[in-house]
MARDREN-234207 format. One record per atom (N, C-alpha, C): x, y, z negated. Coordinates in steps of 0.1 Angstrom, whole numbers, plus 5000, padded with zeros to 4 digits. Last residue first. Layout:
REM MARDREN-234207
XYZ
...
REM end
This chain:
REM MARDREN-234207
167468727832
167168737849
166468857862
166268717810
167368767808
167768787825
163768537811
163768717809
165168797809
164568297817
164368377823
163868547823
165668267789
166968267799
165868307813
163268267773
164168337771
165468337781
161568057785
161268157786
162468287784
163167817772
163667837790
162668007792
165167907740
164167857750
163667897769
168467797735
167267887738
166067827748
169067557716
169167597727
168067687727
170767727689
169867627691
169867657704
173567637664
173267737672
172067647679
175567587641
173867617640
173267707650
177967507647
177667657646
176367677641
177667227648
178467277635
177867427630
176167197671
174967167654
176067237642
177167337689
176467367685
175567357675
179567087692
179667217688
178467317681
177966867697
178566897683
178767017679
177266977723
176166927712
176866907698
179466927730
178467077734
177767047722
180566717730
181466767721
179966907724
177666507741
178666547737
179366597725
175066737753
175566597747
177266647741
172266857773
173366907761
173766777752
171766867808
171966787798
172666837785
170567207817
171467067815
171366967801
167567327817
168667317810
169367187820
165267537842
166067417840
166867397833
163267807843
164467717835
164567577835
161067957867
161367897854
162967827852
159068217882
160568177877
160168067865
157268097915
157168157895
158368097891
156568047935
156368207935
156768207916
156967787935
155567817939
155767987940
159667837913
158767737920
157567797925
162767917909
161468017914
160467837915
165067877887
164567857896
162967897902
167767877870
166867987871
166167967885
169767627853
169367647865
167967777864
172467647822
170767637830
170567707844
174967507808
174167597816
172467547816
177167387794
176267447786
175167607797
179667387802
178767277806
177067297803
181267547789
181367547804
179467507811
181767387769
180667547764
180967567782
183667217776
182067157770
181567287768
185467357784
184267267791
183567217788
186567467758
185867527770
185067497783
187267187747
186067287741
185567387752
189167097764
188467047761
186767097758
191167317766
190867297781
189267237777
191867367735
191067487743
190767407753
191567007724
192567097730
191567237733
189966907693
190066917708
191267017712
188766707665
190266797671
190266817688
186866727642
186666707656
188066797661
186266667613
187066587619
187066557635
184866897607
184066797610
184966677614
187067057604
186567067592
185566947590
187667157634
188867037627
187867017614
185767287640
185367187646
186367057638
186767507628
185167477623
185067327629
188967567640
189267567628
187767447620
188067647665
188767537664
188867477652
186867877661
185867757662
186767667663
188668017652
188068027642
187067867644
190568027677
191067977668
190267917653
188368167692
188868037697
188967977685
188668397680
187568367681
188068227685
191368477684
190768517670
189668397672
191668557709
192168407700
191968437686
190668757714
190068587722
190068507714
191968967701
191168937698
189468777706
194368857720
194068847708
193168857697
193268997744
193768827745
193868797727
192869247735
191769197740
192069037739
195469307732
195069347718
193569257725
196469317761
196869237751
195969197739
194969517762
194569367776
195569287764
195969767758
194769657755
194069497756
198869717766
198769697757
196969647747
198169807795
198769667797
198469627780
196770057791
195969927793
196969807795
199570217782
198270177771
197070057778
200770167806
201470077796
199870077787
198870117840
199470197823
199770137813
197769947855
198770047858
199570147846
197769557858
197269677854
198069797856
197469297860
197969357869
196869487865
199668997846
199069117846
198669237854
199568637849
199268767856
198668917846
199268647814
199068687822
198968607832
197068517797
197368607792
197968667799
195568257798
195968297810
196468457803
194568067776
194168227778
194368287790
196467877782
194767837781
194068037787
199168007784
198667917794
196867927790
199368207764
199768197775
199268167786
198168137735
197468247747
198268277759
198967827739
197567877738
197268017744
201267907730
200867867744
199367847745
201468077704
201668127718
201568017732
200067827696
199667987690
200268027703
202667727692
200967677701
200167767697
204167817680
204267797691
203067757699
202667837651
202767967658
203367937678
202567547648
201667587648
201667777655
205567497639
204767417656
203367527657
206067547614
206267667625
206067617641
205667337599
204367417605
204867537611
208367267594
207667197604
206067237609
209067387573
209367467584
209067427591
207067387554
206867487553
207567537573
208167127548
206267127560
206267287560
210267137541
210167097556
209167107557
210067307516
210867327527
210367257539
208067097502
207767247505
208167287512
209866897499
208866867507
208166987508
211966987480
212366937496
211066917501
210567277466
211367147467
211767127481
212067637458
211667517466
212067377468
212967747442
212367687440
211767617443
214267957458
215267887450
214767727443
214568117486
213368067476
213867937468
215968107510
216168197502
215268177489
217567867535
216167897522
216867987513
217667777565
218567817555
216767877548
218167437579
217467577579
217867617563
219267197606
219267237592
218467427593
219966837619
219266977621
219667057603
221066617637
220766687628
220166787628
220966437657
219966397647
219866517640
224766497666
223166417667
222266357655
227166577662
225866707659
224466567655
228766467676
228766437662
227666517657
227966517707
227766397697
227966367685
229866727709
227966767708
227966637701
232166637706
231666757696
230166747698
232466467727
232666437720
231766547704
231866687751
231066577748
231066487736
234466857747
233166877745
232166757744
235666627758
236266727739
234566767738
235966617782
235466477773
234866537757
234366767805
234766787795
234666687781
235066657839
234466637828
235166657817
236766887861
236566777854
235466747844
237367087888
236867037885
237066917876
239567287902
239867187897
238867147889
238867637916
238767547909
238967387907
240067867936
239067737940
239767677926
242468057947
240968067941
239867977938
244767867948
244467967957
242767987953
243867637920
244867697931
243967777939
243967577884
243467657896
244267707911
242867287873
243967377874
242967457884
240167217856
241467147857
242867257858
237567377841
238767367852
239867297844
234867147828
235967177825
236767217841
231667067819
232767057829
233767157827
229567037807
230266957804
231666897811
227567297806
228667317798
229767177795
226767247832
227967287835
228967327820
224267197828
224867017826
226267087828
223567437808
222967347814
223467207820
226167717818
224367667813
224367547818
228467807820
228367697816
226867667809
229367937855
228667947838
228767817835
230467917878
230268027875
229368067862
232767687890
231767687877
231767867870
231467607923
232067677912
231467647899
230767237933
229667387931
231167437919
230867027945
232267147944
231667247938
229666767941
229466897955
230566997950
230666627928
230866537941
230566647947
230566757901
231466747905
231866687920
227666677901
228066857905
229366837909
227266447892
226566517903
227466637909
228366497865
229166377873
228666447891
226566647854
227466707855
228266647868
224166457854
224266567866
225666657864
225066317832
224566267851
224966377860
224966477813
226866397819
226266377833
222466557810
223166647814
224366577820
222066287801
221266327811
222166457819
223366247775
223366177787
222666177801
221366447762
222666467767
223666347778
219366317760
219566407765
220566497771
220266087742
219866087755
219466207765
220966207719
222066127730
221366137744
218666327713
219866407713
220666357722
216866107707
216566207718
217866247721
218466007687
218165917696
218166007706
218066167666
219566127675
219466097681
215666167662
215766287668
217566247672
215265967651
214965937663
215466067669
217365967627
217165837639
216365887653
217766287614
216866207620
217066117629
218466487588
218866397600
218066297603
218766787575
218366677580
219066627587
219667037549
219866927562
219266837562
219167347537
218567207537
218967107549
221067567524
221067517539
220567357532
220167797504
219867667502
219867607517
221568117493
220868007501
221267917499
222168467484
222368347474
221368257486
224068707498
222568637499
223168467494
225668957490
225668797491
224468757490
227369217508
226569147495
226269037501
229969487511
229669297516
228269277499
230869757524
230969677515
230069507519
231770097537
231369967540
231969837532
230170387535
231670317533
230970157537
228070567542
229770587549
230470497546
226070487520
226970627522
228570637526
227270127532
226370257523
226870387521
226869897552
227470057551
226870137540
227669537553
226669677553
227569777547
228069197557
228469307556
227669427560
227168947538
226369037544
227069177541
227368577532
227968697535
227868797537
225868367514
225768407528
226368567528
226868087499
226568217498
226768277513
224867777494
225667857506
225668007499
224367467489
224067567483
225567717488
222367227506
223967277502
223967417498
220866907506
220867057502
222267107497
219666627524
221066727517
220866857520
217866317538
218266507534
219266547521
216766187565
217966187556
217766347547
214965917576
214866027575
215766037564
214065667605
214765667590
215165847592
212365417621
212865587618
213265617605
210965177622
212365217627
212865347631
209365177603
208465197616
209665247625
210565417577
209365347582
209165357599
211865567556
212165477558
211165397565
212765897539
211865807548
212765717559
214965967527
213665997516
212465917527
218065987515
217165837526
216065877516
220266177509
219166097505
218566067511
223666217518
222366237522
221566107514
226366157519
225866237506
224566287506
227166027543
226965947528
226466027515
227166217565
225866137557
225766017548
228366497567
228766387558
227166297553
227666737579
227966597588
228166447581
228066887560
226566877563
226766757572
230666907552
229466847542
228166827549
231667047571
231866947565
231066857562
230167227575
229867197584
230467057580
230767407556
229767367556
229867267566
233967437564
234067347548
231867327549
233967577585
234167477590
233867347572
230967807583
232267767579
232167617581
228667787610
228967797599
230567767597
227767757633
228267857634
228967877621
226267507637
227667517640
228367667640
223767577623
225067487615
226667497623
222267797623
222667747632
224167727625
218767697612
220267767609
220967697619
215467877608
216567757615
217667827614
214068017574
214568027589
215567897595
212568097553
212867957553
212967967574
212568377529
212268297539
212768147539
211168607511
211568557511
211568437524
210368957501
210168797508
211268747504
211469227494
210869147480
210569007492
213269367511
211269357511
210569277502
215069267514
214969427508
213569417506
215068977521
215269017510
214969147505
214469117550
213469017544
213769037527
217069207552
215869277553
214669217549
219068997553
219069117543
217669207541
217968877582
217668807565
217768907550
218969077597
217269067595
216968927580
221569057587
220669207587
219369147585
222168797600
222468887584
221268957580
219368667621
220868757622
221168797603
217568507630
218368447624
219768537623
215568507651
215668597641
216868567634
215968247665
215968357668
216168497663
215168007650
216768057648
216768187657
211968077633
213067987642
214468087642
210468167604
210768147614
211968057625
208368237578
209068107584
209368167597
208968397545
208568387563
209368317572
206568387523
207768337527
207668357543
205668717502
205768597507
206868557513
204568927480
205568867485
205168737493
202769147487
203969177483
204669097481
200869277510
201369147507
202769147498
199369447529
199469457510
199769337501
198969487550
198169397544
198169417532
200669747557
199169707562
198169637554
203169757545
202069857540
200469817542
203769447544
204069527532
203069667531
203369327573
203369277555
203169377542
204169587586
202669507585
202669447575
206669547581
206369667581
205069637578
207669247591
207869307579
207069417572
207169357618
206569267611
206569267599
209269527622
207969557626
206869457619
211569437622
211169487609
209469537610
211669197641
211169167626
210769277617
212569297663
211369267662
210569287647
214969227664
214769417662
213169407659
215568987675
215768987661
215169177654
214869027699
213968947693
214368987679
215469347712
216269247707
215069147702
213569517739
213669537727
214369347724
212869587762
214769557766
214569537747
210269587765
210569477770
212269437768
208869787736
209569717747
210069637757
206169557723
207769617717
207869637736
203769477696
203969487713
205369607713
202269237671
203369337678
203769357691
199969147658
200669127674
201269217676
198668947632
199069107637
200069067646
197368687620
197168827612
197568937619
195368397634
196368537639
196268627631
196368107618
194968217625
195668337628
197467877616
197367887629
196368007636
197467747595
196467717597
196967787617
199367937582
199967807585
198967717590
198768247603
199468167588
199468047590
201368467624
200168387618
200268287605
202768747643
202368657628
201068607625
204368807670
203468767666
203068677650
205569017694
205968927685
204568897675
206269057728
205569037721
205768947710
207769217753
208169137743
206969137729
207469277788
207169327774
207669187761
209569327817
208469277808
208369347795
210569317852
210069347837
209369267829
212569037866
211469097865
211469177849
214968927868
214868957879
213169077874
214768667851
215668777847
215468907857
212668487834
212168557845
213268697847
212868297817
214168297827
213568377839
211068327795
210468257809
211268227821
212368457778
212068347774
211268287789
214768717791
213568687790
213068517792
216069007775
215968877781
214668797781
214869297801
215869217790
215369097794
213869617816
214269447818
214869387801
210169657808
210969677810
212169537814
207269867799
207769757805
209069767809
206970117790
206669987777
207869887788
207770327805
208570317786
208070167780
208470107829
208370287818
208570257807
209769947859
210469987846
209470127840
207569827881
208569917880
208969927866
206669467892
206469597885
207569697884
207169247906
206469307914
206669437908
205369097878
206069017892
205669157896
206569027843
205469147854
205869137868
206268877815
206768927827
206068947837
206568827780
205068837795
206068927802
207668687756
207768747761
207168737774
207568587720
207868547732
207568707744
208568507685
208168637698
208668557708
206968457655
207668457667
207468497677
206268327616
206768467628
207268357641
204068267593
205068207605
204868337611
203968287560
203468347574
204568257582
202668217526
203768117540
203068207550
200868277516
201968217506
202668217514
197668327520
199068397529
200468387519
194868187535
195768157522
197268237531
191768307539
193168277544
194268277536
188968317537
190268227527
191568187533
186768407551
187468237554
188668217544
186168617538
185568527541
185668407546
188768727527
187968777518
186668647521
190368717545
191268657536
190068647528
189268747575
190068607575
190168607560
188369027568
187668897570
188468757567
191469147567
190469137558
189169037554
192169127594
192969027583
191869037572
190169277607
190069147609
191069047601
191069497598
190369477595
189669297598
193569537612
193769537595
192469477589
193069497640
193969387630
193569387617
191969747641
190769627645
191669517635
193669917631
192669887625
191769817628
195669847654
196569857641
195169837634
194869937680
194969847678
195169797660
193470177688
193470107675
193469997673
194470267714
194670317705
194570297691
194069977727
195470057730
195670107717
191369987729
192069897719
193369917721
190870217751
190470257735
191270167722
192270147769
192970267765
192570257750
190269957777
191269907775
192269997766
187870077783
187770037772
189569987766
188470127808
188470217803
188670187785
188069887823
189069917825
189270007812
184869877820
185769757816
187769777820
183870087830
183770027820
184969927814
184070087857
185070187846
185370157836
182069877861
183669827867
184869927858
179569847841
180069927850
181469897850
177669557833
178269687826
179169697839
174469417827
175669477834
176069617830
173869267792
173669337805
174769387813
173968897790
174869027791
174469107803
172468657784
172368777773
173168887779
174768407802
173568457795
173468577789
176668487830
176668497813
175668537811
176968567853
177068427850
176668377836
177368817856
176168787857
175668667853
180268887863
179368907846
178168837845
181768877880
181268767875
180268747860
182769157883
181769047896
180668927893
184069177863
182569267868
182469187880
185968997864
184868987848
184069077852
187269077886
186168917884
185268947874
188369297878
187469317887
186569177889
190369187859
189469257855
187869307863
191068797867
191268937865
189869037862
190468567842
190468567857
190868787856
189268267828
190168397827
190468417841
186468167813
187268167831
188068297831
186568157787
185568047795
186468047810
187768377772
187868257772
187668137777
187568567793
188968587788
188968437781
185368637793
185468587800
186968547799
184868677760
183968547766
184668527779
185568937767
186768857754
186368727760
184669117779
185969047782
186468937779
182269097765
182069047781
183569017783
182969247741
182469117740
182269027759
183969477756
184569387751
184269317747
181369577762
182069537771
183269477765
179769557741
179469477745
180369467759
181269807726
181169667719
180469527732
180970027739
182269967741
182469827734
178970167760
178770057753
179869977752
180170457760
179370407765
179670287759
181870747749
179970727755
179770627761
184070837728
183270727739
181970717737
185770967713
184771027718
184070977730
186570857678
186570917694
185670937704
185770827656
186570927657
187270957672
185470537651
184570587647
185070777652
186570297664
186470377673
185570497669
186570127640
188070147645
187670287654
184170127632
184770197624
185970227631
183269987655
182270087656
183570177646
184669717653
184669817666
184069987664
183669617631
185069627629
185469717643
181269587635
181469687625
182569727627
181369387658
180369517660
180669647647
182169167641
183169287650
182569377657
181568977621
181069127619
182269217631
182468737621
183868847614
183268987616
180368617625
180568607614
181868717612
179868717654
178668837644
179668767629
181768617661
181668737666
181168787656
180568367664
181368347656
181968517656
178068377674
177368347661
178768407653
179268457698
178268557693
178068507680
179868197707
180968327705
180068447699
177468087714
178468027706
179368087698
175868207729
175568227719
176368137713
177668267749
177168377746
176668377734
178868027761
179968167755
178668247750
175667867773
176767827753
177367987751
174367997791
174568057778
175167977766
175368067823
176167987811
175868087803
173068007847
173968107838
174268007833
172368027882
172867957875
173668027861
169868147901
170968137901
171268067888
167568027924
168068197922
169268217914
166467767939
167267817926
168067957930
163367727949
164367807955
165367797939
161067477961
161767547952
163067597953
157667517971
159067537976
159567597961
154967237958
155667387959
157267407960
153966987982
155066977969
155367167971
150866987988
151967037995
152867057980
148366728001
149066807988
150566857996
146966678026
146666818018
147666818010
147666418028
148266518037
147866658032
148066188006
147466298004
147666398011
149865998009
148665948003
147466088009
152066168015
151966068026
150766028023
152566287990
152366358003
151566268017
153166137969
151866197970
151166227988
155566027987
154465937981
153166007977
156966237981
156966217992
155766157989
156866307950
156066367956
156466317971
158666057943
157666047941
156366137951
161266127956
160166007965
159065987960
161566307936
161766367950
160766237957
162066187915
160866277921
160266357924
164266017918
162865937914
161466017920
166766067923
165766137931
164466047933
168066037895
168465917908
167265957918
168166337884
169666227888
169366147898
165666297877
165866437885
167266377893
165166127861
164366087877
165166197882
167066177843
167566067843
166466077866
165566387828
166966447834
167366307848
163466287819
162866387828
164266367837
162365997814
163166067808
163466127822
159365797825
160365767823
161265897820
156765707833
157765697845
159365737841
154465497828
155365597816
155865607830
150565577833
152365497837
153165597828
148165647819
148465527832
149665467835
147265757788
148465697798
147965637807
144665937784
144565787789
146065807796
143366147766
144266147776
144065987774
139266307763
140366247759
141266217769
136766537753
137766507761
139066437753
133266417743
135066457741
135966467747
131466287751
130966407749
132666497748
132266007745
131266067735
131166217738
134966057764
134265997751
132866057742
135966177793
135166187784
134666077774
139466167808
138266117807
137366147796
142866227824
141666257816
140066227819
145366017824
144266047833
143066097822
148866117831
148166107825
146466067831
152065997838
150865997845
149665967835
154966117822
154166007821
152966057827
157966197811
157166217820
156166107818
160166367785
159966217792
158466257798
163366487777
162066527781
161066427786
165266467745
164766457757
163466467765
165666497717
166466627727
166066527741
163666417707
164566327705
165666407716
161166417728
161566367716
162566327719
158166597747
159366607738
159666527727
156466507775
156266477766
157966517761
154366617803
155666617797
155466607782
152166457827
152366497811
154166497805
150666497853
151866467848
151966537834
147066407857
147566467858
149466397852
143566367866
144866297864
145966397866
REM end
């Protein structure tokens, strides 16, 4: 008599066998089902079962079981199927074909990249913690510092070559790029050539930083990361981008969507010098007071949505844009021919008011404490000096101004250089510029991109080119999972490939494998990838 493990149906099921002779033959005889292996291990079915032997049978001795330790092979072979599809063993070996590294620089950046996704944590964790990871031999602490100098230096050919996959194997359609730069600050750090002060999108004014700008397409996949100074202009950004467009990729024209940051003459004149074209946010109140006319006039607006007590407005105004420049020494004016598209939105008036009614609160607040008005950020642009005596300010609410933001409400507008564009090409063209902001909160926050705490601008710059090449991979399986109609957040997907362990347990003197349960979003994941669970012999050889 004996326990019979029986397989069906991705579960394990147990049953008390008893062998007996027929005619000379050996045959099994069930005695008891007892039932799905995961389910008795859960309600300590057999744990009381072997008590119950024990107490029947003072000889039988349940064998001591020790668990020796715990891996996670989903990152290994999940990120490995999508690794081997953009071929980055090639795209590593040609970038680095011309230097002179001796040691396994593909699998130590495959160990960053995995831990950079599953548990971001610093560089000395990812060697502490290597071991946690199925398939990965150990790699040396130099290792994984060292490597960082190398994607320093090619950065520009891992990109060019990983645009190439995205356009040639996944079909990255590049009619429309989204641009935008945000900015990583450094608690603590000294000013060199990379890191440095300016402004800074985190109101980190007090600390260095770097300024990172970033192009992706309207899917949200990364084409090239620009790494700039930290005192570098957001708008100084663009020609760098531009530059990539034109020699790197070989893009000779496209549209480039961005926010009102970029939004200077020059960098629009420069888009134009480059054969592009764009669809940038405009900043209406900076306009002539005759645009500004017209764009507030919402009797001359078309009512194109109407539903679910939101109502949507639009008006195209056809703008010459001004553009003073120097040519051999003298200085003249050209005209950028544009299309300022206006909106207006019920609900987005709605927010407007109310947000701004939020600010009068606290303006009204400020006034009861006396606080100076040493700026006008924030609820203080609604306060006004009265008079001034002996150094101390006269406090009021600014009615004029309150008045002026409130005629703004709902609207919005962005300027078009693409003559041809309809009205519903313009706004999904500029309402998919959400997708490069979550693009960068994605590798902010999910990635943990920083804390930085490294000593050389060239490894502050790999550690970047490393978070980027993360979101390459993230982005690809996000891509594969939306295709199945599966939309998760990164927190989501990285707990389900979290979850995706096995126990490495000694019994009697003999290693074997315990899986977890595979369900779920794990188990979707892995039928999309075609990935299988390994077998428990194979996660104890890797031990």
């Amino acid at each position: 008599m004996f326990i019979k493990k029986t397989r069906s149906k991705n579960f394990t099921y147990l049953s008390i066998v008893e062998t007996y002779r027929d005619s000379g033959r050996v045959r099994h005889k069930t005695i008891a089902k007892l039932g799905r292996l995961d389910l008795l291990q859960k309600n300590g079915s057999l744990v009381r079962l072997g008590e119950s032997f024990q107490n029947l049978a003072p000889q039988f001795r349940i064998p001591k079981i020790k668990e020796l330790t715990r891996l996670n092979w989903g990152a290994e072979l999940i990120y490995r199927r999508i690794w081997k599809n953009f071929d980055l063993d090639t795209i590593l070996d040609q970038s680095f074909a011309n230097s002179k590294i001796e040691f396994d620089y593909k699998e130590t950046v495959f160990l960053e990249v995995i831990s950079r996704l599953m548990r971001p944590c610093s560089k000395l964790q990812v060697y502490l913690n290597q071991r946690q990871f199925y398939g990965i031999n150990e790699i040396p602490l130099q290792h994984i510092y060292r490597v960082l100098d190398y994607l320093s230096d090619f950065q520009r050919p891992i990109e060019d070559m990983i645009f190439e996959k995205h356009v040639q194997k996944f079909g990255m359609e590049i009619s429309v790029v989204l641009y935008d730069v945000t900015t990583l600050y450094f608690e603590g750090a000294v000013p060199d050539k990379l890191r440095d002060y300016g402004f800074s999108k985190d109101a980190k004014f007090g600390e260095v930083q770097v300024v990172v700008g970033m192009l992706v397409d309207r899917q949200g996949r990364p084409i090239s990361c620009g790494i700039f100074p930290g005192n570098t202009f957001e708008s100084k950004t663009l020609e760098a981008a531009l530059e990539s467009v034109r020699t790197r990729f070989q893009i000779k024209q496209v549209v480039i969507v961005a926010d009102r940051g970029i939004n200077s003459k020059l960098n629009l004149k420069q888009i134009k010098d480059h054969s592009h074209d764009y669809v940038v946010g405009c900043r209406l109140k900076s306009l002539s007071k005759g645009i500004q006319k017209k764009a507030l006039d919402l009797s001359s607006y078309e009512t194109f949505h109407e539903k679910d007590g939101t109502i949507l407005k639009y008006l195209e105004i056809e703008y010459d844009n001004v553009v003073k420049v120097e040519k051999d020494g003298k200085k003249t004016t050209e005209i950028l021919k544009e299309t300022i598209a206006c909106t207006w939105s019920s609900k987005r008036a709605e927010k407007d008011r109310k947000d701004r009614e939020r600010l009068i609160l606290k303006a009204q607040k400020l006034l009861d404490t006396g606080v100076p008005l040493e700026s006008k950020k924030g609820a203080k642009r609604y306060l006004k000096a009265k008079t001034e005596q002996k150094g101390t300010k006269d406090l009021a609410l600014d009615l004029e101004k309150i008045q002026e933001d409130a005629k703004w409400d709902g609207f919005y507008a962005v300027q078009v250089s693409k003559k041809d564009m309809g009205r519903e090409e313009i706004l999904n063209a500029y309402h998919s510029l959400w997708k490069i902001e979550e693009s960068f909160r994605v590798m902010k926050h999910s990635l943990e991109i920083r804390p930085i705490y490294l000593s050389t601008p060239e490894r502050v710059i790999g550690h970047i080119v490393l978070c980027f090449l993360a979101f390459v991979l993230h982005r690809n399986l996000e891509l594969e999972l939306l295709k199945e109609g599966l939309e998760h957040s990164v927190e989501k997907i990285r707990d389900a490939i979290n979850g995706l362990e096995a126990s490495i347990l000694e019994v009697g003197g003999i290693k074997c494998a315990v899986h977890s349960p595979v369900d779920g979003l794990a188990k979707e994941i892995l039928r999309i990838l075609k990935v299988k669970i390994p077998k428990e012999a194979q996660l104890c050889s890797s031990f």
